[in-house]
C-alpha positions in Angstrom: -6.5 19.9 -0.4 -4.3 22.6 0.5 -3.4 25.4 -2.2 0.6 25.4 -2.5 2.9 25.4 -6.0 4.6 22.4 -6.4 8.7 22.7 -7.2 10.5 20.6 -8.9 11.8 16.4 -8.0 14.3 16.1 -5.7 16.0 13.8 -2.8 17.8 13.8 0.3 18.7 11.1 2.9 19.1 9.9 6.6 19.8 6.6 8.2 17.4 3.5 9.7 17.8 0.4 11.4 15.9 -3.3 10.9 15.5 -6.0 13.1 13.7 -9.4 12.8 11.0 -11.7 14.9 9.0 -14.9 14.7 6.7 -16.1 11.4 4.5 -19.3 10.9 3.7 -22.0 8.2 4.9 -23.2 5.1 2.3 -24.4 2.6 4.1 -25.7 -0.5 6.5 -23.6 -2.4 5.5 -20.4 -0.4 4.4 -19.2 3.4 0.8 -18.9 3.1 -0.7 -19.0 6.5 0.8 -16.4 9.0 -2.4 -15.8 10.9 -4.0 -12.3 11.7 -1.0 -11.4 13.8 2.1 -13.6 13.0 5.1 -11.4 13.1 6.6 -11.2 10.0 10.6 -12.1 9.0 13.0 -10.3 6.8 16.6 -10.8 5.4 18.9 -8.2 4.9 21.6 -9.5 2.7 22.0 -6.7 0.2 19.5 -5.4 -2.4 18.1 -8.3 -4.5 19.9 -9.0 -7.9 16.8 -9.7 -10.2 15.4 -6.3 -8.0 14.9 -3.8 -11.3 15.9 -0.3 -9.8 19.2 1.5 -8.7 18.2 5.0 -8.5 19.7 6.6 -5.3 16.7 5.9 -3.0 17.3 2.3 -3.6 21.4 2.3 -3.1 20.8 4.0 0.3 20.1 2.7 3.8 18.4 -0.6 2.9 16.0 -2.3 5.5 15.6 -5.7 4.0 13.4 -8.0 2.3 10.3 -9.4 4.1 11.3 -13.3 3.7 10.3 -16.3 6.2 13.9 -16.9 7.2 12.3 -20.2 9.4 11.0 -21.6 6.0 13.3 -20.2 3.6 10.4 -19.5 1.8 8.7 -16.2 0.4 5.7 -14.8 1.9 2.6 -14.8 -0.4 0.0 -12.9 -0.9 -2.3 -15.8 -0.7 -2.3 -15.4 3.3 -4.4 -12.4 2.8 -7.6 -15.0 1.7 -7.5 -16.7 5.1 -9.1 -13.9 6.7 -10.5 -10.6 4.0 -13.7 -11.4 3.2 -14.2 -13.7 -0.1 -17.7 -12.3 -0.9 -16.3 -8.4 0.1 -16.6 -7.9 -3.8 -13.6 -7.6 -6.8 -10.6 -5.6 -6.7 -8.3 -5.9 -9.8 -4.9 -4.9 -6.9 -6.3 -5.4 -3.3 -3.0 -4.3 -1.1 -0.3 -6.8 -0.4 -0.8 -7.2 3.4 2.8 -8.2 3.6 4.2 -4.6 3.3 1.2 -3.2 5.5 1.9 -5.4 8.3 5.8 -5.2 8.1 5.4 -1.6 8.1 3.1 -1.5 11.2 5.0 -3.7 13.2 8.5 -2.5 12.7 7.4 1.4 12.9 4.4 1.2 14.9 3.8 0.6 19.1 0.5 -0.8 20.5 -2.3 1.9 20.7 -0.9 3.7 18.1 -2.7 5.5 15.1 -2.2 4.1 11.5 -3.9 6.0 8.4 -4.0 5.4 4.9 -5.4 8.2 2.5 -6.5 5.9 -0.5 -7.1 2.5 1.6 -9.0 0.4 -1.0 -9.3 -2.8 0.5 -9.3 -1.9 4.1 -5.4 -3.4 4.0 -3.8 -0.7 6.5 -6.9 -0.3 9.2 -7.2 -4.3 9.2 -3.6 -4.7 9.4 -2.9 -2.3 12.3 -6.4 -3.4 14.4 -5.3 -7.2 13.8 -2.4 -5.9 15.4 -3.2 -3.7 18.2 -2.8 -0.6 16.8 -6.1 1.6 15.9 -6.4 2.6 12.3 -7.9 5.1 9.8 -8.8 5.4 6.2 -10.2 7.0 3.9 -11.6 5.4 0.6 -13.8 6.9 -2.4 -14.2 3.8 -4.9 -14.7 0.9 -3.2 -16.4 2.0 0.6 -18.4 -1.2 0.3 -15.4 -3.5 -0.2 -13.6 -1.6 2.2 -16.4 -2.0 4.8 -17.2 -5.9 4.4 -13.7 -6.5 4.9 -13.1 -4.5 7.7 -16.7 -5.9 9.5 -15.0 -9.5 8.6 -12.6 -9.2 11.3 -15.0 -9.0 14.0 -17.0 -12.3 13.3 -13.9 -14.6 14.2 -14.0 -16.7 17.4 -10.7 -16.5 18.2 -7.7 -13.5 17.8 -11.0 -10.7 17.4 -9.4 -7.2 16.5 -8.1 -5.2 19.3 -7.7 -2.0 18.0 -10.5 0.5 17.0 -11.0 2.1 13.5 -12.3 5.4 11.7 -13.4 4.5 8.2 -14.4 7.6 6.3 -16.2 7.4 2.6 -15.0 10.5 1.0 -12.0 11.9 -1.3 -8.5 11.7 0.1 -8.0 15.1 -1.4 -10.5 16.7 1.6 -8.1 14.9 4.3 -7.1 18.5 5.5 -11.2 18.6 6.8 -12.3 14.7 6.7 -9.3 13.9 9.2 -10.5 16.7 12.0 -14.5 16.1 11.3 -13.9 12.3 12.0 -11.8 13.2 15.8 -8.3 13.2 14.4 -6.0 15.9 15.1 -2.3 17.3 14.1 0.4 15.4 15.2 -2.1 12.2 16.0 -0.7 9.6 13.1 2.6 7.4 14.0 2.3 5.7 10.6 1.3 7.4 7.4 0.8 4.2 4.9 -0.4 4.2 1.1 -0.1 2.1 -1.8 0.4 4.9 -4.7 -2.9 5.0 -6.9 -1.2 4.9 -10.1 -1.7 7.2 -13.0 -3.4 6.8 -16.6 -0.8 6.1 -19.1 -2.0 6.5 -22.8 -6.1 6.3 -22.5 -6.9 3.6 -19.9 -6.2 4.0 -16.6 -3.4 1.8 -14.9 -5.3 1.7 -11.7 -7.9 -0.5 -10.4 -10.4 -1.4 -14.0 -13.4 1.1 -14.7 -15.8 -2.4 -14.3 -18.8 -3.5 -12.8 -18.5 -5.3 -9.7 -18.3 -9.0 -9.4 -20.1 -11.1 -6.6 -21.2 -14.5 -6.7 -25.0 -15.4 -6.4 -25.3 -17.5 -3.5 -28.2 -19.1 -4.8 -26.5 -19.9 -8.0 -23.4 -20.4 -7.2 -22.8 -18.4 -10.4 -21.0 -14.7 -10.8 -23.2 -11.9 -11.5 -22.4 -8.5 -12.7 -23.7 -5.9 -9.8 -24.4 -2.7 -10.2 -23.8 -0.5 -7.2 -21.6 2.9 -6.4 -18.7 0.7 -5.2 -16.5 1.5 -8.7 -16.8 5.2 -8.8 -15.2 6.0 -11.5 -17.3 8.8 -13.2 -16.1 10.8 -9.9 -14.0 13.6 -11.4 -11.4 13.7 -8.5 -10.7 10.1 -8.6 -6.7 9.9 -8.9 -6.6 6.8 -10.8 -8.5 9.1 -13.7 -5.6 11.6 -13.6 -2.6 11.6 -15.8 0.0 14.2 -16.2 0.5 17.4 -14.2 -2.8 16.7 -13.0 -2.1 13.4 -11.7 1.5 14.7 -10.0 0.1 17.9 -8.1 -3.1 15.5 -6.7 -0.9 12.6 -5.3 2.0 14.8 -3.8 -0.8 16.8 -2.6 -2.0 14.2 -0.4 1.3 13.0 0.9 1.5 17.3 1.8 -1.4 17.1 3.2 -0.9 14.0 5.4 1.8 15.7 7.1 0.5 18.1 9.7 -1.5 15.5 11.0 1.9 12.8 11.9 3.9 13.1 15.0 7.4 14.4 15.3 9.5 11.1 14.4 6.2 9.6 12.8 7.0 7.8 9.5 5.4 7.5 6.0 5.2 4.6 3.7 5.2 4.9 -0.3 4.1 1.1 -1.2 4.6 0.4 -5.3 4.6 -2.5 -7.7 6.4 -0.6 -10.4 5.0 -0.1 -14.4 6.5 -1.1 -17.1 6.6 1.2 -19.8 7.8 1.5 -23.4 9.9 -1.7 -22.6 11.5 -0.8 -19.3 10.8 -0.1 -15.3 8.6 3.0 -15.1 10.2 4.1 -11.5 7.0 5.5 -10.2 8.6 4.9 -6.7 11.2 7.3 -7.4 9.0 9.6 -9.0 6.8 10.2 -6.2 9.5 10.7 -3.2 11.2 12.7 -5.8 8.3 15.3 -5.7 7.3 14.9 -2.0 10.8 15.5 -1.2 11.4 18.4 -3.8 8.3 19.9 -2.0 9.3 19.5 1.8 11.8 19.9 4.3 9.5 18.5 7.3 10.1 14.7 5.7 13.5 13.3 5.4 14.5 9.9 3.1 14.6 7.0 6.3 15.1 4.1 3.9 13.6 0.9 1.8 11.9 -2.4 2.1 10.7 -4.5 -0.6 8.8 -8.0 -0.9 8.3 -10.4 -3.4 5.4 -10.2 -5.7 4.4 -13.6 -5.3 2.1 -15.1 -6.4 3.9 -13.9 -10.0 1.5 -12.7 -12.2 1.1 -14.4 -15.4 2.7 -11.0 -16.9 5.8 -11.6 -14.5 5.8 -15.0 -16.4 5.2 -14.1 -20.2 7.0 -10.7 -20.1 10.1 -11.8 -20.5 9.8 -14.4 -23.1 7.7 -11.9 -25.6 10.0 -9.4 -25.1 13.6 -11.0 -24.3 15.2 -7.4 -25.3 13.3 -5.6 -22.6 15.1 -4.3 -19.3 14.4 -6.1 -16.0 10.4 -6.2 -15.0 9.6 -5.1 -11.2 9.2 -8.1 -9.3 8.8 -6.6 -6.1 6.6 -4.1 -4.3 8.7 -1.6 -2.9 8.2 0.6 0.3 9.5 4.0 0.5 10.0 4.9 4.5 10.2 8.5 5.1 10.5 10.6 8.5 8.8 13.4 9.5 11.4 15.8 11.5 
């Protein structure tokens, strides 16, 4: 990671464009199945009222909702079972592919490069290879989750990956030497993509659970506790462990560091289910592009997307009743789109 002094958060602005394409089927209340490739819909009819933020990022330039405007239904998350790997092992927030594959097809042209820093699941490189785009990640918690669910996509019969894929098992905060020792150069990336690896508020962290992992016993049929490197949590440099200054100068150090290696034009998405904290929204999303952008001039604010968190989470649902005094809960993951001029 590079050695720099962070300055204080700041913002600035430019202006983006949307457009829409084709989606696919309606199971029930939601879209569940859209296939490995379906394009997916969005609506842009103003910024959602039951949407829980109005800071200036999310006032200006708005892209849209990703919405089945066919079905008139939401998108849900439950798609993402049809093809990740059930036995891949347990992940307490697997990324919602929704925002990945949005992302990759509005921003992204066949061939391209896709890369995600922290990439859990495998989310962005199965999203962008599903899709014909070739994709990179690097992941230091959950390599064999990553791995089995990336491996997945090439046992189909039918719509097999077309893209290729650099998975690299390491820390996100060596990207400046991982990225090059692994045959990617500067201004190689079209798409810088990341769900935010959130911080430890209080004593536990607020990012994936320091667990065991789960698998079910084949034999069995039963779930047995594993033990195995996957959850590497005793790692000092894992973000989710940070908090604080600490926290702040190792996530906007990676976004920094992610830089030199995008095109000219290239973009970069911020994906985040905002916290709640202390009874209201805590606006991580606007904390982080405050800081990259206080720390920058070679990315500029494009614009933001958001989707519904659906399936709601049974905190979505009780929330509100336990605490009827409490502001608005975030009900949708956002997506920060930045440009790199």
């Amino acid at each position: 990671m590079a050695e720099r002094t962070l300055k204080p958060r700041g913002s600035e602005f430019d202006s983006g464009t949307t457009n829409k394409k084709k989606a696919t089927k309606k199971v029930g209340k939601y879209t569940i199945d859209v296939g490995v490739t379906g394009i997916l819909k969005d609506r842009n009819i103003g910024v959602p009222e039951d949407y829980h933020c109005k800071c200036e990022y999310c006032s200006k330039n708005y892209l849209g909702e990703i919405y089945d405007t066919d079905a008139g239904t939401y998108y849900s998350q439950a798609g993402r079972r049809r093809y990740y790997n059930p036995k891949a092992g347990t992940h307490i927030a697997p990324g919602h592919f929704l925002g990945y594959r949005w992302a990759i097809q509005k921003f992204t042209q066949s061939g391209e490069l896709v890369f995600d820093p922290t990439i859990g699941t495998g989310t962005a490189i199965i999203e962008a290879i599903n899709n014909g785009r070739n994709g990179a990640g690097i992941e230091l918690e959950f390599p064999d989750i990553t791995q089995s669910n990336i491996d997945f996509q090439f046992l189909r019969e039918n719509d097999k990956p077309t893209g290729k894929y650099t998975f690299i098992n390491g820390n996100a905060k060596d990207l400046t030497t991982l990225l090059p020792s692994n045959g990617i150069m500067h201004d190689s990336i079209s798409l810088v993509i990341n769900g935010t690896p959130y911080p430890t508020l209080g004593s536990v962290s607020s990012d994936a659970p320091e667990r065991k992992n789960l698998k079910k016993n084949d034999a069995t049929g039963k779930i047995d506790i594993v033990n195995n490197t996957t959850f590497d949590y005793a790692n000092d440099d894992n973000f989710g462990k940070k908090k604080g200054t600490e926290y702040w100068n190792f996530i906007t150090n990676m976004y920094l560091d992610c830089i030199p290696f995008m095109k000219k034009g290239a973009k970069m998405v911020i994906l985040i289910k905002d916290m709640m904290q202390n009874k209201s929204a805590y606006l991580l999303h606007k904390m982080v592009i405050d800081d990259i952008l206080a720390n920058t001039t070679e990315l500029k604010y494009h614009g933001i997307y958001m989707h519904k968190h659906i399936p709601p989470t049974l905190f979505m649902s009780t929330y509100p009743k336990t605490y009827p005094e409490a502001g608005q809960i975030p009900l949708y993951q956002t997506g920060i789109v930045l440009t790199r001029v």
